[in-house]
N, C-alpha and C positions, 0 to 999 in steps of 0.2 A: 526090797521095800525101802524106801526113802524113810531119813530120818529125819526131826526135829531135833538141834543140836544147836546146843548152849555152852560159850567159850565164857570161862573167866577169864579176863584177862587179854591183854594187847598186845604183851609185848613181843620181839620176836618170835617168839614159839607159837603164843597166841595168833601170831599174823598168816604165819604158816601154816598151823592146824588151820583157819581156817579158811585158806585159798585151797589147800588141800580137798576139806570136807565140804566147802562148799561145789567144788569141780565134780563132786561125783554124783552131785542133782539132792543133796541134804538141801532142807532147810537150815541155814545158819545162822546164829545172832549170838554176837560178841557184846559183854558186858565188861566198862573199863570203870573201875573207881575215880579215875584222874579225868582231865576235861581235854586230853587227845590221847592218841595211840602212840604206840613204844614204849611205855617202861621205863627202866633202865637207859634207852637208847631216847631216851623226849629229847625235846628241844625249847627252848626258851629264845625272843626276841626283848633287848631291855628297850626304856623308854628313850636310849639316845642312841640306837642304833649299832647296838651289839646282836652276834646269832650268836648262841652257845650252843654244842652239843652238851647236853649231861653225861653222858655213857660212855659208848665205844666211841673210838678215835682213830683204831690202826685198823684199815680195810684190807685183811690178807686173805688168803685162797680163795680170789678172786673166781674160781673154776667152781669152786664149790655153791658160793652164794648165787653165782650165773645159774648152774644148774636148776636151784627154782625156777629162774626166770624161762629157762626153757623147758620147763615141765607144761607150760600155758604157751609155748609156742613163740616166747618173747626173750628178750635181752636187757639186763640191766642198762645198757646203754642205750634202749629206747626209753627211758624213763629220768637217767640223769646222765652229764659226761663225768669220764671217770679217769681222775690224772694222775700219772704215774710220777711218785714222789723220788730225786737225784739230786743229792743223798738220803738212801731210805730215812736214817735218823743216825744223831749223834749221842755218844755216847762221852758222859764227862768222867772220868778218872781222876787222881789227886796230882798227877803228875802232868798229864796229856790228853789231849779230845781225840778220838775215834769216830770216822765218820764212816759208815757204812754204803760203798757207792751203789748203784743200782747196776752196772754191769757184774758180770758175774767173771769175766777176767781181772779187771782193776781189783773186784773182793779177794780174788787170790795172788795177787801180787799184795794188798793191805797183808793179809796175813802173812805171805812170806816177808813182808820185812820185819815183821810183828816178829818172829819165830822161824825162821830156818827150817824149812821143809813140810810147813807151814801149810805151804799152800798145793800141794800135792795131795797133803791128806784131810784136807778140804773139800776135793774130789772123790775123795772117798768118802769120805763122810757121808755130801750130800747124795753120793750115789746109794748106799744105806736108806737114808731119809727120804729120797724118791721113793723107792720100792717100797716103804714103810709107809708113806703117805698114798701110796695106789691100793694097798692092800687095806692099810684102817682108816682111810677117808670116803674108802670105795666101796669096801665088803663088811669090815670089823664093826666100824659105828653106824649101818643101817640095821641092827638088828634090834627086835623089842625086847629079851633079852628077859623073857622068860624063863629060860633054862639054857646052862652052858651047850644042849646038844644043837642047838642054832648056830655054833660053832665048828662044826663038825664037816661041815663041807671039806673034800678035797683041796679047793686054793686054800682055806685057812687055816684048815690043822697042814699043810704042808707047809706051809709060811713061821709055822709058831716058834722056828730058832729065830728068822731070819726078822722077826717084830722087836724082839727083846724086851719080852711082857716081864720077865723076873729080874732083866737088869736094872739097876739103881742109875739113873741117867747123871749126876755128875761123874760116878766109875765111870760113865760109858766114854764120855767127853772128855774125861781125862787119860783114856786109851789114845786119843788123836791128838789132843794138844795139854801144852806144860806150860804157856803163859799164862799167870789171873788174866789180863786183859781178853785172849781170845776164850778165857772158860769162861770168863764173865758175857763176854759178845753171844756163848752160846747156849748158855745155862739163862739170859733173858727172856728169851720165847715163852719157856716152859713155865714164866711167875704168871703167867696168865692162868696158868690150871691151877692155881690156888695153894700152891706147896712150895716147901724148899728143893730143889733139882733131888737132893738127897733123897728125899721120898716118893719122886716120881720116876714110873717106869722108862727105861730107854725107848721104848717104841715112841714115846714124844715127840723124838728128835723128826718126825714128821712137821712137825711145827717151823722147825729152822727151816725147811724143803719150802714149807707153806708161803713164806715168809720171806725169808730172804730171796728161795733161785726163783718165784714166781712175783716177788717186788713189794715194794708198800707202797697202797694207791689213797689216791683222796675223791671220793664223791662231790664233784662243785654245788655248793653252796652247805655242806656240810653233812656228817654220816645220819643224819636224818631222811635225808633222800631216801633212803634204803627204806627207810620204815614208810615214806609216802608211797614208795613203790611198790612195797608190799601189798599195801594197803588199798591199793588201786587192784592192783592183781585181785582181790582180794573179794573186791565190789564186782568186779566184772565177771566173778565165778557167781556173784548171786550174797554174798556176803555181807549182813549189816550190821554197823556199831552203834552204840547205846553209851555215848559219855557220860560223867557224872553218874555210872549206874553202879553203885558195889554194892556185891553180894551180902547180904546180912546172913543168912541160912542157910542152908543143906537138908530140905525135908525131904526122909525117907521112909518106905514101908516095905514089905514082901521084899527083904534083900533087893529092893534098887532103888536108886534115885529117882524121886516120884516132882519135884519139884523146887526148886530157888527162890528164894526169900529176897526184893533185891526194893529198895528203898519203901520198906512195909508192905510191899504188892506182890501175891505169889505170882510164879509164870511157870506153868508145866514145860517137860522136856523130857524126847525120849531119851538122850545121851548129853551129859556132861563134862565137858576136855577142860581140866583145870591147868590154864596156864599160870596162874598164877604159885605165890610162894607155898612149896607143899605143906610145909608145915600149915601154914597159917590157912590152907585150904581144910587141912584136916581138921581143924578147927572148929571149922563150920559144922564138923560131924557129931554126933554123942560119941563120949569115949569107944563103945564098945565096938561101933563100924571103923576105926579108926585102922590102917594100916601098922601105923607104929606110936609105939608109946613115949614119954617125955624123957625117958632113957634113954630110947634110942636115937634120938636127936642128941641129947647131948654129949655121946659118944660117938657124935660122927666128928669127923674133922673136915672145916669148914673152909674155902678159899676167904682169903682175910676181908675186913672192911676197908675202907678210905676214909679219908681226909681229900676233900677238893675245896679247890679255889676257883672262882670264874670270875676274869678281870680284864679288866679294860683300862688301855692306857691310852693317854694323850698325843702321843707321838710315836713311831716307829721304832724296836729294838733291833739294833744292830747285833751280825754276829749270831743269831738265834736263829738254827733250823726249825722243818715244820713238828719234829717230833724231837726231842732232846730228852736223854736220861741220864741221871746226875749220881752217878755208882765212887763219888770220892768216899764213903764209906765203906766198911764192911755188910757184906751180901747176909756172911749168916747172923751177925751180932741183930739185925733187924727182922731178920724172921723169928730167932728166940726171942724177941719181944714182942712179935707176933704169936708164940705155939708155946712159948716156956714160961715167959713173964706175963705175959695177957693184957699189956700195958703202953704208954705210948712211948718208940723209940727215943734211946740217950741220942745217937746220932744216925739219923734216918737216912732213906737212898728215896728218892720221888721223879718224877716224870714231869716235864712241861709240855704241852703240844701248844705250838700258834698256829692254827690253820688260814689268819690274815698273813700269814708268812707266802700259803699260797692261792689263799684265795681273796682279794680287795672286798669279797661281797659282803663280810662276816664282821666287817667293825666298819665303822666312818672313814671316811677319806684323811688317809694321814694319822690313824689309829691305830693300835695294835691289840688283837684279840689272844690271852691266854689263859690256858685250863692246866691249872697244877695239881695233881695229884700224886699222894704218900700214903700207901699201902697200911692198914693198922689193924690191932687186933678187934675183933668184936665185943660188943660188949661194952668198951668202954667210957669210962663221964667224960663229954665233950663239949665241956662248956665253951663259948666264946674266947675269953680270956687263955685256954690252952690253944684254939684252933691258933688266935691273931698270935699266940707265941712263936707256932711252926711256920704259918706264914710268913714271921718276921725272918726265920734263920733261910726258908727257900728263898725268898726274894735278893737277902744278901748274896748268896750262891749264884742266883741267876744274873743278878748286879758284875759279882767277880768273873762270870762265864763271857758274861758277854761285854765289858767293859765299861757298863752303865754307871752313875751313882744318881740317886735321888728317884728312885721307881715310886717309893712309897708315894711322893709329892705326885707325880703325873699319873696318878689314878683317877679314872673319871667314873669308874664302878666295880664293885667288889661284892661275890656273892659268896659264902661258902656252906658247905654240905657236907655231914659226917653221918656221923653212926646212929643219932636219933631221926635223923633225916630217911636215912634207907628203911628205919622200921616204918615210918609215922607215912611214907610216900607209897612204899610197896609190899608193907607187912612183914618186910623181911627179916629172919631167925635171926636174932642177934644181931642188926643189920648187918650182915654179912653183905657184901656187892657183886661175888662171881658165884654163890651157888657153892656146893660142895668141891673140897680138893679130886684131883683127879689120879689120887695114887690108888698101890694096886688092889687094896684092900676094900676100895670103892669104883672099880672098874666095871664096866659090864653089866653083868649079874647082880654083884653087890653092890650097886647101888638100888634108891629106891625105884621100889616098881612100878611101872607106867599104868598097871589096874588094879585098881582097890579089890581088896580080896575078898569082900563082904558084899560089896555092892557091883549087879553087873555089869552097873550102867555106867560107870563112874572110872575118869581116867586121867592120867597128869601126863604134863608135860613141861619142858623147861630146865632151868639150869639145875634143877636139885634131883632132877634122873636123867636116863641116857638119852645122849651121849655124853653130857657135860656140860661146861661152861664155857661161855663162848659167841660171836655172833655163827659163825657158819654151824656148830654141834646143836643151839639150837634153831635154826630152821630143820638141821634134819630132824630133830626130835619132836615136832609141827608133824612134820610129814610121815613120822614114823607109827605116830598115835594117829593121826588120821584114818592110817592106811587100814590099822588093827581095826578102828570103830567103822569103817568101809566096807570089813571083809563080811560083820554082822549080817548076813542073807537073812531073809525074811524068816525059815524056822529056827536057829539059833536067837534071832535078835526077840522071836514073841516068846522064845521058853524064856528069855533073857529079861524081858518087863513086860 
C-alpha cells in the first residue's frame, strides 16, 4: 500500500528520504521553513556578485555520495563537474605551512621528511583505514539501529578488533606517528564528528581513507550543487517541495501521527520523516509522546557551534589555497573552551576555504570569495562586537599567512553567522552546527532513535541520529529511514494508523 508522506525539512537527510520514499511510488511532500532547499548546505548569491556556500565546503567520499546517484541509475557527474582539489588543503603551523598533495606517494614522502619512517607507516595506517571504511561505510552505518543484534552478522562481529570501536583515536594515531604536525595532519578529519580525537573512537580513522587516499574534490559552481542535484533526483522520483512552509504542530491521536499544523492550515499524512532538528521536532509533540526529555538532551554531548564569516574582497589573495587551516594554536586548549569552559576561545584554531581560488564563477572578475569559520561552544552571547573581534584576530593571521596587509580596507561584503543564527535559521539545540558528537557512548544504538516510540507513524532523520554528522552519514540516514517507512506493507502499516 502506497503511502502519503510528509518530510520536514530539506536538508540533506530531507533530500534523501525523500528521493528515497518517493522512488518507491509514496506520495511525497517536503515542507521547508526557509525559501530554498538545503539547510545547513543553502546557498546565498549577494547583490555584487558573490556565491556563498553556508555549510559544507570539503566534498569527501566521493563513492559514498555517488552511490545515491546511482541508486536512480545516475551519476553526480551528470548533474555538476567535479574538480579534484592539488593540494587537498593546507595546513598553517606556528613555525611552517603543510600542504597536503593529492598524490598519495608525494603524501608519503611529505611525511617521511616530516618524521623518519614516516611514511611506511602511513601505509599502514591507511591500509587499517581502507578496511575500516569498507566495513563502517559499507555495512556498520547502513543500519537503523534498533537493537545492537543488527550487528551481529558474520562480516561485522568478525571485523569488531579490526574497527577499533573501544580505541580512543588520538592513542590510536599516536601508535603510528610522534610528530604534533603529522598527529595534528591526522587527528583533523575526525573534528568533523564533533569531539576532541580524545573521545572519539579509532574506527574513525576511516575518515583519513575517506579523505585523503580518495582526495578533496570541489563541485563547480559551489557545494550547493549537491543539494540541486539532489533535489532534482528528488522531483523526478515524484517528489514535491513546499517553501516558506514550517511546521507549527504535530497533531496526534490513537498513538499516531494523525496530521501537521503548517502555516495555520492542517494537511493529513499517513507517515511523517522528520528531517529536521530532533529536538526542536519533538517539540512540536505534547510532552508525554516525546522520545526524550530536556534531560536527556542536555546530557548529550554535542559537536560544537561556529562562528563564520562570508566575504568578499576587492582583489585577489596571493598565497592562499582552496582550503586552508590555521592550527598555530593549541588543538586541545580550544576544544576545553569548547567542552570545559563553554566560552569563546583565548586563542582559537579556524578554517578559511576560497573556492574563487578554484572556481572564477563564485566572486567577480578579479575578486576573491572567502568563508572563515571557528569552531565554538554552544550556547554562547554572540553579540556583533565579539564576532568583529575574532574576525579582526583571523583576518590578521590570514594577512601574515598569506603576505597581505590592508584586507580589512578591500572588503566589498562581509556577512557573518553564529550561534543565534543556527537556532533562529534551523531551530537548532543550542545552535549546535554538526548535530551530535560521534563518540562512543553515542554511536550506533545510542544515539537517538530513528522511531518515535509512542507514535507509529513518526520517524527522524539527520545529523542528531544515525549515522551522524556529516554530508555523506546524512544521505545515508535519508535512505536508511526511508527504507524502514518502505518496508510498512499494507497489514503492518493499517494495524500502524
Amino acid at each position: 500500500m502506497k503511502k502519503r508522506i510528509a518530510i520536514i525539512g530539506s536538508g540533506i537527510s530531507g533530500l534523501s528520504a525523500a528521493a528515497y520514499a518517493a522512488a518507491a511510488g509514496n506520495t511525497v511532500h517536503v515542507f521547508e521553513k526557509n525559501s530554498g532547499p538545503g539547510g545547513r548546505a543553502r546557498q546565498f548569491i549577494t547583490d555584487n556578485g558573490y556565491t556563498f556556500d553556508m555549510g559544507p565546503s570539503w566534498y569527501w567520499m566521493p563513492d559514498i555520495i555517488d552511490n545515491f546517484f546511482q541508486d536512480f541509475d545516475k551519476h553526480a557527474t551528470d548533474y555538476f563537474d567535479l574538480l579534484p582539489l592539488d593540494p587537498q588543503f593546507e595546513m598553517v603551523f606556528s613555525e611552517e605551512n603543510v600542504s597536503i598533495p593529492r598524490d598519495y606517494t608525494e603524501m608519503k614522502v611529505l611525511f617521511e621528511r616530516i618524521e623518519k619512517g614516516a611514511g611506511a607507516r602511513l601505509d599502514e595506517f591507511m591500509k587499517a583505514a581502507k578496511y575500516k571504511y569498507e566495513v563502517g561505510m559499507r555495512d556498520f552505518v547502513n543500519k537503523p539501529c534498533y537493537s545492537w543484534s543488527e550487528f551481529m552478522s558474520p562480516k561485522i562481529a568478525g571485523s569488531a578488533l579490526r574497527l577499533d570501536l573501544l580505541s580512543g583515536f588520538r592513542k590510536y594515531v599516536k601508535k603510528y606517528f610522534k610528530n604534533p604536525k603529522l598527529i595534528s595532519l591526522m587527528e583533523f578529519p575526525v573534528i568533523f564528528l564533533g569531539a576532541s580525537p580524545r573521545k572519539i573512537p579509532a574506527m574513525y580513522s576511516l575518515m583519513n581513507y575517506g579523505g585523503y587516499a580518495l582526495g578533496t574534490w570541489y563541485p563547480k559552481g559551489g557545494f550547493y550543487e549537491l543539494v540541486k542535484a539532489m533535489k532534482a533526483v528528488a522531483e523526478e522520483q515524484g517528489a514535491e517541495f513546499h517553501f516558506n512552509h514550517p511546521v507549527e504542530a504535530i497533531q496526534c491521536a490513537n498513538s499516531s501521527v494523525q496530521s501537521l499544523r503548517i502555516n495555520g492550515e492542517l494537511h493529513e499524512f499517513d507517515v511523517v520523516i522528520a528531517s529536521s532538528d530532533y529536538h526542536h521536532t519533538e517539540s512540536l509533540l505534547e510532552p508525554s509522546l516525546r522520545n526524550y526529555d530536556e534531560s536527556y538532551w542536555a546530557g548529550r554531548t554535542f559537536a560544537p557551534s561556529c562562528l563564520i564569516y562570508y566575504l568578499g574582497f576587492r582583489e585577489r589573495i596571493p598565497n592562499l589555497k582552496h582550503h586552508t587551516l590555521f592550527f598555530e594554536n593549541d588543538l586541545d586548549a580550544h576544544i576545553d573552551s569548547i567542552y570545559v569552559d563553554k566560552d569563546w576561545p583565548e586563542k582559537s584554531l579556524f578554517y578559511a576555504c576560497s573556492p574563487s581560488q578554484t572556481d572564477d564563477g563564485v566572486a567577480p572578475e578579479g575578486h576573491e570569495n572567502v568563508f572563515l569559520l571557528m569552531p565554538l561552544a554552544m550556547g554562547v552571547a554572540d553579540d556583533e562586537s565579539t564576532r568583529e573581534r575574532y574576525l579582526l584576530d583571523m583576518i590578521t593571521r590570514l594577512e601574515k599567512h598569506t603576505g597581505t596587509t590592508g584586507l580589512t580596507d578591500k572588503m566589498d561584503y562581509k556577512k557573518s553567522y553564529c550561534v543565534s543564527d543556527f537556532i533562529q535559521d534551523y531551530n537548532a539545540y543550542g545552535g549546535n552546527a554538526y548535530g551530535l558528537a560521534n563518540t562512543l557512548s553515542q554511536t550506533a544504538v545510542w544515539k537517538p532513535a530513528i522511531k518515535n516510540k509512542k507514535l507509529k507513524n513518526l520517524f527522524y532523520t539527520g545529523q542528531l541520529t544515525v549515522p551522524g554528522p556529516g554530508v555523506p552519514p546524512s544521505i545515508i540516514s535519508g535512505k536508511i529511514v526511508a527504507t524502514e517507512v518502505n518496508k510498512l506493507n499494507t497489514h503492518s502499516y493499517e494495524k500502524a494508523v
